[in-house]
FIVO-503524 format. One line per 10 residues: number of its first residue (from 1); their letters; for each residue x, y, z of N, C-alpha, C. Coordinates in Angstrom, 3 decimals, m for minus. Layout:
N
NUM = a = X:Y:Z:X:Y:Z:X:Y:Z  ...
***
This chain:
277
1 = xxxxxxxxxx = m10.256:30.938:m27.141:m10.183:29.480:m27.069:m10.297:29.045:m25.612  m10.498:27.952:m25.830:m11.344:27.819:m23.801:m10.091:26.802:m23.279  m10.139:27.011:m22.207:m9.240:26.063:m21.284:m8.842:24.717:m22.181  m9.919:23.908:m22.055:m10.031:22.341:m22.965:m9.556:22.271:m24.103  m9.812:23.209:m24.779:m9.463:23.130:m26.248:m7.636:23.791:m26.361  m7.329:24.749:m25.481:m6.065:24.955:m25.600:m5.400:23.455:m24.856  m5.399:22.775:m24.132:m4.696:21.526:m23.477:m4.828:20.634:m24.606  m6.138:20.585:m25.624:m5.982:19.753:m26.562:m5.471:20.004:m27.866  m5.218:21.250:m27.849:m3.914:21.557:m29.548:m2.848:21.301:m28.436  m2.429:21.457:m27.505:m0.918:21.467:m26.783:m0.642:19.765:m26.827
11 = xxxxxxxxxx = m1.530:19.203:m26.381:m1.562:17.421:m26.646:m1.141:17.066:m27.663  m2.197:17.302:m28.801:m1.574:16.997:m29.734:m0.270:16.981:m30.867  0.382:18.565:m30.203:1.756:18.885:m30.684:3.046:18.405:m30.255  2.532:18.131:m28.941:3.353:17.251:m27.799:3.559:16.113:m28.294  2.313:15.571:m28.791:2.809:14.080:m28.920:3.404:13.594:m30.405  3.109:14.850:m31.050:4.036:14.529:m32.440:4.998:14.562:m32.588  5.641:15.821:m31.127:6.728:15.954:m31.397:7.426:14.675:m30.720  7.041:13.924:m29.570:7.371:12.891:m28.640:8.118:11.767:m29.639  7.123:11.455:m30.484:7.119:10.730:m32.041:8.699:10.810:m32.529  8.630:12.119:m32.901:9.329:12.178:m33.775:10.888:12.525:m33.128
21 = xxxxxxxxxx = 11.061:13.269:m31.643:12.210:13.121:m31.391:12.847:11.917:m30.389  11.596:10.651:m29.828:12.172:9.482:m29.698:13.130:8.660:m30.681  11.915:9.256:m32.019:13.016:8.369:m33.014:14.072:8.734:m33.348  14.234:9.747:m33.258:16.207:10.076:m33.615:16.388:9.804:m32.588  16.574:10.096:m31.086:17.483:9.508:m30.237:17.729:7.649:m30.318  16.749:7.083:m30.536:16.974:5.951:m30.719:18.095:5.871:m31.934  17.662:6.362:m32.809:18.483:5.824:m34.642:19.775:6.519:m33.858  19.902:7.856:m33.389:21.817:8.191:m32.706:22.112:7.806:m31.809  21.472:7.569:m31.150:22.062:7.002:m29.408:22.435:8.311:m28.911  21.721:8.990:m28.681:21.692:10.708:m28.123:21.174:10.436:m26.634
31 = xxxxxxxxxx = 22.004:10.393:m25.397:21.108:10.631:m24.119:20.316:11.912:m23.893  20.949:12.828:m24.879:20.353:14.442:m24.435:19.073:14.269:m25.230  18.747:13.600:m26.250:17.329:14.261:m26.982:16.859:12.875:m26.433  17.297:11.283:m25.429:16.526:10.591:m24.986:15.762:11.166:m23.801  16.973:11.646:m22.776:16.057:13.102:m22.106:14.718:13.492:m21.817  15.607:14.086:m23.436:14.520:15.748:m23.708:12.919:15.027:m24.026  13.269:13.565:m24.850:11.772:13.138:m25.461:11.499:12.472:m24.060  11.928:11.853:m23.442:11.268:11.314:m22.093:10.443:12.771:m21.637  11.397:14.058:m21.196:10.863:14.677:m20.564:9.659:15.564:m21.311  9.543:15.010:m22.673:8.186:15.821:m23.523:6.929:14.204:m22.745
41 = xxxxxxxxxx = 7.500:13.404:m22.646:6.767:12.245:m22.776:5.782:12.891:m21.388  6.497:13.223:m20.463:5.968:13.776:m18.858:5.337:14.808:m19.521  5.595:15.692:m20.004:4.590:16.944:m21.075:3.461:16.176:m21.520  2.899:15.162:m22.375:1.988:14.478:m23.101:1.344:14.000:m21.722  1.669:13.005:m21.039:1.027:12.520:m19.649:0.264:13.817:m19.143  1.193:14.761:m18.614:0.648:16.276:m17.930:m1.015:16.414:m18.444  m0.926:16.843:m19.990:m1.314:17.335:m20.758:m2.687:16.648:m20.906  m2.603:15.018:m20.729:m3.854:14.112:m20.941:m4.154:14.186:m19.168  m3.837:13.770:m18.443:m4.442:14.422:m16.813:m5.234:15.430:m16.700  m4.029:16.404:m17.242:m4.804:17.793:m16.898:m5.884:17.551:m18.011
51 = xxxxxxxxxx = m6.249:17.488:m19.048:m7.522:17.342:m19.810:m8.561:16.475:m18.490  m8.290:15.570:m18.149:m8.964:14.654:m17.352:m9.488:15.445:m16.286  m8.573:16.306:m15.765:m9.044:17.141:m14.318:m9.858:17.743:m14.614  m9.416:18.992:m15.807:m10.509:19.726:m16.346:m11.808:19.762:m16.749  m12.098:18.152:m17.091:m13.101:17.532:m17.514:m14.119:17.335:m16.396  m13.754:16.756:m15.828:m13.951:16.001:m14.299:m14.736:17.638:m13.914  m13.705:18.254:m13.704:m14.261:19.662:m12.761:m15.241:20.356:m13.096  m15.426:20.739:m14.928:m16.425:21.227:m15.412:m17.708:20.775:m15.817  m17.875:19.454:m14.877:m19.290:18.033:m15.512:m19.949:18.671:m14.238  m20.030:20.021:m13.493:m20.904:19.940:m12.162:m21.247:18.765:m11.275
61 = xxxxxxxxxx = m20.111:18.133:m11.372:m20.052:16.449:m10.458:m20.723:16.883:m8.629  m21.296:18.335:m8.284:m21.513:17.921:m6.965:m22.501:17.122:m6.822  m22.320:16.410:m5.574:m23.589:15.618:m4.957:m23.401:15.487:m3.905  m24.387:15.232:m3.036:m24.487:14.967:m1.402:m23.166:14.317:m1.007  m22.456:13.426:m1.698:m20.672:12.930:m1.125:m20.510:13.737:m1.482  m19.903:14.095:m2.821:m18.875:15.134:m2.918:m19.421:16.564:m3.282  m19.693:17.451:m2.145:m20.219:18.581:m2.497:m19.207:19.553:m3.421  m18.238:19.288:m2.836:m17.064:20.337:m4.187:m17.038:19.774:m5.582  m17.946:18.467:m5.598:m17.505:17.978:m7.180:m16.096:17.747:m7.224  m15.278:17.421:m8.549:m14.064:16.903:m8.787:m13.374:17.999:m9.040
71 = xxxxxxxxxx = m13.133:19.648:m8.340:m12.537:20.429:m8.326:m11.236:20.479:m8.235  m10.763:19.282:m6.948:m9.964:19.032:m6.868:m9.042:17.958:m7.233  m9.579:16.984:m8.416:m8.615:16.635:m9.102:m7.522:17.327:m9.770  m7.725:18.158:m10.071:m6.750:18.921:m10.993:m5.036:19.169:m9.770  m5.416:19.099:m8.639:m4.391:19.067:m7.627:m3.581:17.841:m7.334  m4.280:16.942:m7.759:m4.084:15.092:m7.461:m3.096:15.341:m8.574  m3.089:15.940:m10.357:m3.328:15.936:m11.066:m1.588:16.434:m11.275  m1.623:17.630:m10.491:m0.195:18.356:m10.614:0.884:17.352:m9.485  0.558:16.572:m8.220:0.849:16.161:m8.024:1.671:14.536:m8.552  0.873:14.507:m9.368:1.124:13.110:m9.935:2.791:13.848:m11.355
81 = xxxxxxxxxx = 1.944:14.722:m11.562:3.082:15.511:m12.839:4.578:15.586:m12.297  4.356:16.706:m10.387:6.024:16.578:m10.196:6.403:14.718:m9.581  5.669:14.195:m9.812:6.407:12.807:m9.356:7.060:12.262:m10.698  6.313:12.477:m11.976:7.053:12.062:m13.018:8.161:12.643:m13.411  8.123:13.877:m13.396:9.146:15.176:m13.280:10.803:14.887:m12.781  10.287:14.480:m11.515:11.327:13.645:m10.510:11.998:13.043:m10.566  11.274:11.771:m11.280:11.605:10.264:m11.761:12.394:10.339:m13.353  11.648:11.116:m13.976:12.603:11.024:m15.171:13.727:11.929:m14.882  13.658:12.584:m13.996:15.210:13.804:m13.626:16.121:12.670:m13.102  15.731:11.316:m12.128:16.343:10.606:m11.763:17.082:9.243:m12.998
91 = xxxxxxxxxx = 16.126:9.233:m13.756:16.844:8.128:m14.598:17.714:8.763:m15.481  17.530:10.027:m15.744:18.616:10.620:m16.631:19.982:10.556:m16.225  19.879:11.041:m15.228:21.346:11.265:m13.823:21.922:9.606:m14.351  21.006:8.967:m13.507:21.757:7.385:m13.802:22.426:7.243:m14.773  21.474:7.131:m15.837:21.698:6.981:m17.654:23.668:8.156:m17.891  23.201:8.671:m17.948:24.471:9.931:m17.896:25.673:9.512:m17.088  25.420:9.078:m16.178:26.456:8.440:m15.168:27.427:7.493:m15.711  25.996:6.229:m16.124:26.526:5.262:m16.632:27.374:5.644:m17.539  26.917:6.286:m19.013:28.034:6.241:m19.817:28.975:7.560:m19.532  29.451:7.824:m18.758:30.735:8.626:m18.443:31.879:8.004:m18.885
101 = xxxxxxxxxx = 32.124:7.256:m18.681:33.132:5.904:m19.196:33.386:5.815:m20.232  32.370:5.508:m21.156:32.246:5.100:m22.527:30.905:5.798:m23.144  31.549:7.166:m23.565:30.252:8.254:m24.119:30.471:7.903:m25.639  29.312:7.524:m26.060:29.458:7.031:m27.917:29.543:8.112:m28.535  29.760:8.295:m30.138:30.245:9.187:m30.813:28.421:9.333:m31.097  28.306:10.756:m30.812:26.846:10.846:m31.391:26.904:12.069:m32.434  26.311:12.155:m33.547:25.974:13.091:m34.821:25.379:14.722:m33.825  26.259:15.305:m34.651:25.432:16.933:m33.761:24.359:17.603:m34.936  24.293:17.207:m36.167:23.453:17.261:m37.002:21.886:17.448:m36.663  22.204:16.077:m36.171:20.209:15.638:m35.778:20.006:16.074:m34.488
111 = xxxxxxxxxx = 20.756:16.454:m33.529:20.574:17.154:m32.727:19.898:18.400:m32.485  20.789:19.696:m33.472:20.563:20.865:m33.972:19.145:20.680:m34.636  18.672:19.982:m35.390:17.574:20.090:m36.745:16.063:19.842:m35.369  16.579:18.544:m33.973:15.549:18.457:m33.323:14.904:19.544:m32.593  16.325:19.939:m31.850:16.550:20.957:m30.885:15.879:21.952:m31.320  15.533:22.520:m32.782:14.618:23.815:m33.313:13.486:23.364:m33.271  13.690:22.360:m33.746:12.026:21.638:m33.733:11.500:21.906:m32.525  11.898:21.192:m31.509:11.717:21.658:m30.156:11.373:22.740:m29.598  12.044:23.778:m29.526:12.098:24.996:m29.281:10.597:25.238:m29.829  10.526:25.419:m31.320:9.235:26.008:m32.250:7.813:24.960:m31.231
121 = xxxxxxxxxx = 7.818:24.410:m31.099:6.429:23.358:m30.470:6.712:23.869:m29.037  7.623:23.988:m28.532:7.094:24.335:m27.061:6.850:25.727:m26.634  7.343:26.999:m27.891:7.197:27.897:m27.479:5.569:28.347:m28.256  5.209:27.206:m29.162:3.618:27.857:m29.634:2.864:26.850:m28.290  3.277:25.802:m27.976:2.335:25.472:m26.588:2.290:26.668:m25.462  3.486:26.920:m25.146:3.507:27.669:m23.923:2.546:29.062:m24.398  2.402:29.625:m25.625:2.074:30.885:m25.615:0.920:29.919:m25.451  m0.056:28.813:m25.482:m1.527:28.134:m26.066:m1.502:28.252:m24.417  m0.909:27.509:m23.369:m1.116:27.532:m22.206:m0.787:28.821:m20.784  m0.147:29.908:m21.130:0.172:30.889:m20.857:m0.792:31.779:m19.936
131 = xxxxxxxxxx = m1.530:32.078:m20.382:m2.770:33.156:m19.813:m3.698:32.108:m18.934  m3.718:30.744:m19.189:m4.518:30.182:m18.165:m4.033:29.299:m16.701  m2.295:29.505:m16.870:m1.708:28.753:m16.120:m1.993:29.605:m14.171  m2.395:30.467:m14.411:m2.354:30.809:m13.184:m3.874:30.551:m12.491  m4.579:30.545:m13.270:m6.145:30.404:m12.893:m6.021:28.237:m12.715  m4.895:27.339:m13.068:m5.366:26.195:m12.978:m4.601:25.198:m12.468  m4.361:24.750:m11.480:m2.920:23.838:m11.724:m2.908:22.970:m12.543  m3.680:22.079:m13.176:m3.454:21.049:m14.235:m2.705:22.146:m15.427  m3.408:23.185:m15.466:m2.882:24.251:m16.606:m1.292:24.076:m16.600  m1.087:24.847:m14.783:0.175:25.235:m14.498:1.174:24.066:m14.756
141 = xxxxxxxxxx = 1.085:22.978:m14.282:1.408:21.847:m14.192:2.173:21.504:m15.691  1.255:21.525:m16.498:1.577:21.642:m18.041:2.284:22.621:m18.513  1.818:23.302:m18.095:3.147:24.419:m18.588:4.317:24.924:m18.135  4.171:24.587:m16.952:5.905:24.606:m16.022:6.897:23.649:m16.959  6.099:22.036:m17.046:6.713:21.262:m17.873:7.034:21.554:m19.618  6.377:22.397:m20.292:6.493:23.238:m21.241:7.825:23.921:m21.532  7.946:24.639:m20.167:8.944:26.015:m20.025:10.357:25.017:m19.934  10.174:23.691:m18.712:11.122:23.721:m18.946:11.921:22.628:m19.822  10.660:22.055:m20.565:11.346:21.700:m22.113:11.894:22.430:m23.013  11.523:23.996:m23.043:11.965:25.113:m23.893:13.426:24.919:m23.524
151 = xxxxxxxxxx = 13.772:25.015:m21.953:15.396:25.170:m21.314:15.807:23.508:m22.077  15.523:22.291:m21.836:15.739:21.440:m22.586:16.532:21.227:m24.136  15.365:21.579:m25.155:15.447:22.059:m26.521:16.818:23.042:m26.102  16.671:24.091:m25.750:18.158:24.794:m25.473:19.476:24.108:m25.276  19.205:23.293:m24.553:19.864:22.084:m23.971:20.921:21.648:m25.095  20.125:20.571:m25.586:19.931:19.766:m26.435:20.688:20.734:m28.072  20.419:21.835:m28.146:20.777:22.747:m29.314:22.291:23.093:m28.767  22.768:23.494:m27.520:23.800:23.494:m27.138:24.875:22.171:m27.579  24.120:21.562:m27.178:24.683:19.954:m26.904:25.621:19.539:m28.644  24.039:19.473:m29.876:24.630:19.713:m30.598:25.818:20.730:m31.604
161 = xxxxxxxxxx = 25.491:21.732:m31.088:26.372:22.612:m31.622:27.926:21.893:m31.563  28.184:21.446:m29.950:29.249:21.283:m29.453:29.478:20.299:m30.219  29.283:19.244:m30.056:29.543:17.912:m30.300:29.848:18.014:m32.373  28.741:19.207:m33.240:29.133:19.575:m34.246:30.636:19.821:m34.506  30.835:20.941:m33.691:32.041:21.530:m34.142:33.670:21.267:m33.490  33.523:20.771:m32.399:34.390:19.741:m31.314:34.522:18.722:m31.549  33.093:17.886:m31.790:33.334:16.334:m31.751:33.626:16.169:m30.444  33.508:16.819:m29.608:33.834:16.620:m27.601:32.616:15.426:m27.598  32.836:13.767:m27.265:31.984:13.042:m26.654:31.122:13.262:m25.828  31.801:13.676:m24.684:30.959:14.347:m23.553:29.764:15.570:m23.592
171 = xxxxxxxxxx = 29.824:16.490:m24.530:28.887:17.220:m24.623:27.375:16.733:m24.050  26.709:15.439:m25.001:25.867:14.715:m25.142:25.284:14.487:m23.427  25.991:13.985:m22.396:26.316:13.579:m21.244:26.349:14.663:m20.486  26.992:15.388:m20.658:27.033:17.007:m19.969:25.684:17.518:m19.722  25.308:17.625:m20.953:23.825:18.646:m20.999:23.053:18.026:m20.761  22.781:16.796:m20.489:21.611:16.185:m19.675:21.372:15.650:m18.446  22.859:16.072:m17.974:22.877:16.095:m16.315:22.291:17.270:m16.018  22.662:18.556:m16.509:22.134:20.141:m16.742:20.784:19.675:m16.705  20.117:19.529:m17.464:18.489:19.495:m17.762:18.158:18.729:m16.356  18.360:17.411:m16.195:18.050:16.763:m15.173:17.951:17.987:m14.280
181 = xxxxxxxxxx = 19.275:18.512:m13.385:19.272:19.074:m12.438:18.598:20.246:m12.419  18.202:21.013:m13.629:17.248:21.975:m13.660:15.817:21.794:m13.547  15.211:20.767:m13.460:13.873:20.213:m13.675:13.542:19.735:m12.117  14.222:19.350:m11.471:14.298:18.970:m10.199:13.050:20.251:m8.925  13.714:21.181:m8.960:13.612:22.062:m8.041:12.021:22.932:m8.846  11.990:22.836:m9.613:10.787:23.127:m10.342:9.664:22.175:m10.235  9.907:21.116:m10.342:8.821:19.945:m9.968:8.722:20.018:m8.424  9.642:20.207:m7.721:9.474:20.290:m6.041:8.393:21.508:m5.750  8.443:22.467:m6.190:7.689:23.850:m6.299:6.250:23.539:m6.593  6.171:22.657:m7.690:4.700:22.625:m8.077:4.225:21.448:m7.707
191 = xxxxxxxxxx = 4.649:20.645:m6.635:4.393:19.488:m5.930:4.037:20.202:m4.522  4.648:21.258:m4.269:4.775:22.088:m3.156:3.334:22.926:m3.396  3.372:23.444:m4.085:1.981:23.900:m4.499:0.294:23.318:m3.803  0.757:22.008:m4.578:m0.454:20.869:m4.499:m0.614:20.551:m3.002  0.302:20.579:m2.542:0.258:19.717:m1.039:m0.082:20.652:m0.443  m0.017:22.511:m0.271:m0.522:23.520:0.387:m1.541:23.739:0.399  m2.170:23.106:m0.664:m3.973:23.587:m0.806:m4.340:22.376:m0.045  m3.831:21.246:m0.395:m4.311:19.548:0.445:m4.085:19.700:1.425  m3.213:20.441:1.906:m3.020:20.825:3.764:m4.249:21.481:3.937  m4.618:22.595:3.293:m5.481:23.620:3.303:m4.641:24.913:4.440
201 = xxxxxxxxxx = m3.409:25.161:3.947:m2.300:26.229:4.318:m3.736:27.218:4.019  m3.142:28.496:4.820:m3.877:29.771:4.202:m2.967:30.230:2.891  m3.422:30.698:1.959:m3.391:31.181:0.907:m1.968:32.489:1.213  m0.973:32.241:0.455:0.772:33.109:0.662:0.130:34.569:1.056  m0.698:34.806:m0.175:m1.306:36.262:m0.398:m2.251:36.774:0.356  m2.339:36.071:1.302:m3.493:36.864:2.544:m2.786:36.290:4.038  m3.071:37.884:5.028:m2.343:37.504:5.883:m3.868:37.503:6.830  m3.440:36.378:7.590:m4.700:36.196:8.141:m4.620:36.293:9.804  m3.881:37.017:10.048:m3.830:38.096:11.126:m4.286:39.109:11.287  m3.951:40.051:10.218:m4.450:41.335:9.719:m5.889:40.849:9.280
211 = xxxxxxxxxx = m6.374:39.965:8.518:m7.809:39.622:8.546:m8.625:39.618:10.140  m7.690:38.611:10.487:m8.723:38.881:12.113:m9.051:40.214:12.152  m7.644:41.160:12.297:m7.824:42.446:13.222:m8.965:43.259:12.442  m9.078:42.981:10.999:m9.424:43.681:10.182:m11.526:43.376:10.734  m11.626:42.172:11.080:m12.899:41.701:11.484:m12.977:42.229:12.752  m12.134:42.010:13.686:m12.368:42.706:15.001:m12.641:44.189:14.880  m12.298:45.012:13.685:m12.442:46.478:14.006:m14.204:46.936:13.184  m14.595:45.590:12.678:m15.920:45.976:12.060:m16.948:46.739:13.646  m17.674:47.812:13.106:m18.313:48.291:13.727:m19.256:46.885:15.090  m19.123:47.258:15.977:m19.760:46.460:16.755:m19.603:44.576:17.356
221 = xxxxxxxxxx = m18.154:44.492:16.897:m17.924:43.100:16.322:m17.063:43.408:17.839  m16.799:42.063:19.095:m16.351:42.413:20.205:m15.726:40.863:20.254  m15.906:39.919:19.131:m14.605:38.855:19.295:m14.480:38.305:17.491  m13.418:37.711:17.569:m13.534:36.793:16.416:m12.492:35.681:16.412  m13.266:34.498:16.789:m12.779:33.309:16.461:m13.436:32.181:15.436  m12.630:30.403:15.306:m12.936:30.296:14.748:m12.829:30.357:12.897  m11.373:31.572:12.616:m11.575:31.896:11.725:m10.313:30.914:10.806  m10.757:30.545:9.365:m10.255:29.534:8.797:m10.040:30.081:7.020  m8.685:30.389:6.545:m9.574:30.249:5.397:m8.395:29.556:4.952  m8.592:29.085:3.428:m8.215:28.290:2.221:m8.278:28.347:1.129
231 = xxxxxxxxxx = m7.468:27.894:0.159:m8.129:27.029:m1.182:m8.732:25.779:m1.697  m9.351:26.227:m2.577:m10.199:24.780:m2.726:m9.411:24.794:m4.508  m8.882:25.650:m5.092:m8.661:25.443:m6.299:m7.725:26.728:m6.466  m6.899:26.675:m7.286:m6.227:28.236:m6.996:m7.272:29.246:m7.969  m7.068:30.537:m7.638:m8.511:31.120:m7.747:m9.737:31.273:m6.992  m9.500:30.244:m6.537:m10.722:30.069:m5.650:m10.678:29.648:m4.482  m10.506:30.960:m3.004:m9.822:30.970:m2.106:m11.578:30.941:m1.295  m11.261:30.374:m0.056:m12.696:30.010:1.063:m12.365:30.485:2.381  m13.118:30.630:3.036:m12.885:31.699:4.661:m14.581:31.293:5.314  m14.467:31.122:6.217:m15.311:30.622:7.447:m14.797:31.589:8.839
241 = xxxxxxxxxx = m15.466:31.815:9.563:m15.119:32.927:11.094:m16.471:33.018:11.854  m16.560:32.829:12.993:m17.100:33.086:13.852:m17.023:34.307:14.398  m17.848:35.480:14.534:m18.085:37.082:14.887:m19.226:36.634:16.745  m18.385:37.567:17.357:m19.578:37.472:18.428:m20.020:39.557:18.018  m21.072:40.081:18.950:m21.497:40.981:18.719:m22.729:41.385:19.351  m23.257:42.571:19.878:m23.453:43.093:20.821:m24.323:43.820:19.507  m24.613:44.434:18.515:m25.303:44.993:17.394:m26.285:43.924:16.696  m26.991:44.619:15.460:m27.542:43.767:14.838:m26.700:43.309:13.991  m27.420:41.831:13.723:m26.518:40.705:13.239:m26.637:40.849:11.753  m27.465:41.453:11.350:m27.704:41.641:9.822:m26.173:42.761:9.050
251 = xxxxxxxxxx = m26.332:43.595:9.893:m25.464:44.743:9.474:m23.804:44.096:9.574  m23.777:43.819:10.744:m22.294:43.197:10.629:m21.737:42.201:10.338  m22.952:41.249:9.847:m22.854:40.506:8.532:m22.278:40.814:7.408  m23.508:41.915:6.630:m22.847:42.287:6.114:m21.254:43.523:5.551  m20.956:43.990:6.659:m19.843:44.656:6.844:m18.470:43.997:6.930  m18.758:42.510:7.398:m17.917:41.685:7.731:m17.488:40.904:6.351  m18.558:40.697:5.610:m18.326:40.604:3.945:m18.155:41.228:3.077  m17.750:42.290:3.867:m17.320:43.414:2.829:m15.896:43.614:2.951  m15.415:43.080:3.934:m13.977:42.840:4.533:m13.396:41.813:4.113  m13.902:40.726:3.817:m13.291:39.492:3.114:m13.529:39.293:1.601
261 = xxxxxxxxxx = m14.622:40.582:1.270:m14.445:40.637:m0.055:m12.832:41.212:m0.709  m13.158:42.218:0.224:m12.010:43.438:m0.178:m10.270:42.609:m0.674  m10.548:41.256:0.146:m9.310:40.460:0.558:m9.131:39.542:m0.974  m10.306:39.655:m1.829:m10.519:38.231:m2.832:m10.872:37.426:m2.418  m11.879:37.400:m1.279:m12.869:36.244:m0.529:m13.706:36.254:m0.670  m14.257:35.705:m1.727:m15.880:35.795:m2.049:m16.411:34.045:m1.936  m15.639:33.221:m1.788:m16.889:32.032:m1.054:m16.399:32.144:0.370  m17.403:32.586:1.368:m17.121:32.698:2.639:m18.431:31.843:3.088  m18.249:31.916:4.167:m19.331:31.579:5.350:m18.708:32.162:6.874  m19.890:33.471:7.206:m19.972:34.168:8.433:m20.599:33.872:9.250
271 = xxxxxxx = m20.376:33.516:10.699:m21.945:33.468:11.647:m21.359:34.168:12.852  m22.814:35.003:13.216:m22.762:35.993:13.731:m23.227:35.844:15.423  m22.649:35.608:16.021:m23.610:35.533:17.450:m23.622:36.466:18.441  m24.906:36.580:19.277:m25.258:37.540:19.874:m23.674:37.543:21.016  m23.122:38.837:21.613:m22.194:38.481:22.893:m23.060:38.211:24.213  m22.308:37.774:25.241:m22.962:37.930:26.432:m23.077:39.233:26.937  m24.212:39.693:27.622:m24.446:41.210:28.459:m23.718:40.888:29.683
***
């Protein structure tokens, strides 16, 4: 199943479930499954973006402006995800706050019956988005928010249990300060993500020191500056360097791309110039 088509069974399960566990929190007055469906609601948003990025990226959009094409929406894309991420971690806190005071008697019934529900839809999304989350951030993006609706649904199944067999008010209130504060530091990460490639950071997994030295020791190669590399998409890491050289320029061309292959650098650009005698 291809990228597109897995984001669009995950959409669509998302949003049934959105459906259906807004409406019990509304009919109980549950803050934990208002939450949990807000935070599926940021899942459904994710989910239609990332379709959008994906779309965008795979129409071969280059042209003389944009020679990368819309590759990099999908980064705009995860960015926009941990801001919602954020924001609903923030209104929960509030919401929760507020009723500390006066926590209503809520049913642990419909809690429990959602909370599986839950669980079952986010753990057949996550296996639908799983294998492609590392090749995409719109992917990743979606499925971070996935995972940590699964901790949610957990949440939320806790929540009711308690409130089942206790009748403890607070349960309800408890566990969605929990969720809030777990969702936080996870959206910072994959906001953190986005902004490293938009910096154009070098890539965690390549040290680009040891790259220099690794270019300086190519046969005949007597400087190297100039040298730059990046992502343009995760997966798809870029490197540019300036070689001076005293040999032919053909050979340590290619020797020099055989060095940034070795690294997982295969869109490069090398130029080779003669040294001074």
């Amino acid at each position: 199943m291809s990228r597109v088509s897995r984001m669009l069974v995950a959409t669509a399960l998302l949003s049934g479930f959105f459906v259906v566990e807004l409406g019990t929190a509304l009919a109980i007055g549950s803050i934990t499954l208002l939450a949990d469906a807000g935070h599926i609601l940021t899942d459904v948003v994710a989910a239609v973006m990332g379709l959008t990025a994906l779309t965008l990226a795979r129409r071969g959009s280059a042209s003389p402006r944009r020679t990368y094409g819309w590759h990099r929406a999908e980064v705009f894309t995860a960015i926009a995800n941990a801001t919602l991420l954020i924001g609903m971690a923030a209104f929960i806190g509030y919401e929760a706050v507020r009723r500390l005071g006066d926590a209503p008697d809520v049913p642990g019934a419909p809690m429990v019956a959602v909370a599986l529900a839950g669980l079952a839809t986010n753990a057949v999304v996550a296996l639908l988005l799983h294998s492609h989350a590392s090749q995409s951030l719109a992917v990743k993006g979606a499925y971070l928010e996935v995972v940590a609706d699964m901790v949610g649904s957990i949440g939320v199944l806790i929540a009711g249990l308690v409130t089942l067999t206790t009748h403890w008010p607070y349960a309800d209130v408890v566990v969605a300060v929990v969720v809030a504060l777990w969702v936080v530091p996870r959206a910072i990460a994959l906001a953190g993500g986005a902004l490293r490639i938009l910096s154009e950071t070098s890539p965690r997994h390549i040290d680009v020191e040891e790259l220099r030295a690794a270019l300086g020791a190519v046969d005949g190669v007597t400087g190297v500056h100039d040298l730059h590399v990046w992502t343009l998409v995760p997966g798809r890491d870029m490197a540019t360097a300036h070689l001076t050289s005293r040999h032919d320029s053909a050979r340590v061309l290619d020797d020099a791309r055989a060095v940034l292959a070795d690294r997982g650098l295969q869109h490069v650009t090398v130029q080779v110039e003669r040294a001074a005698c």
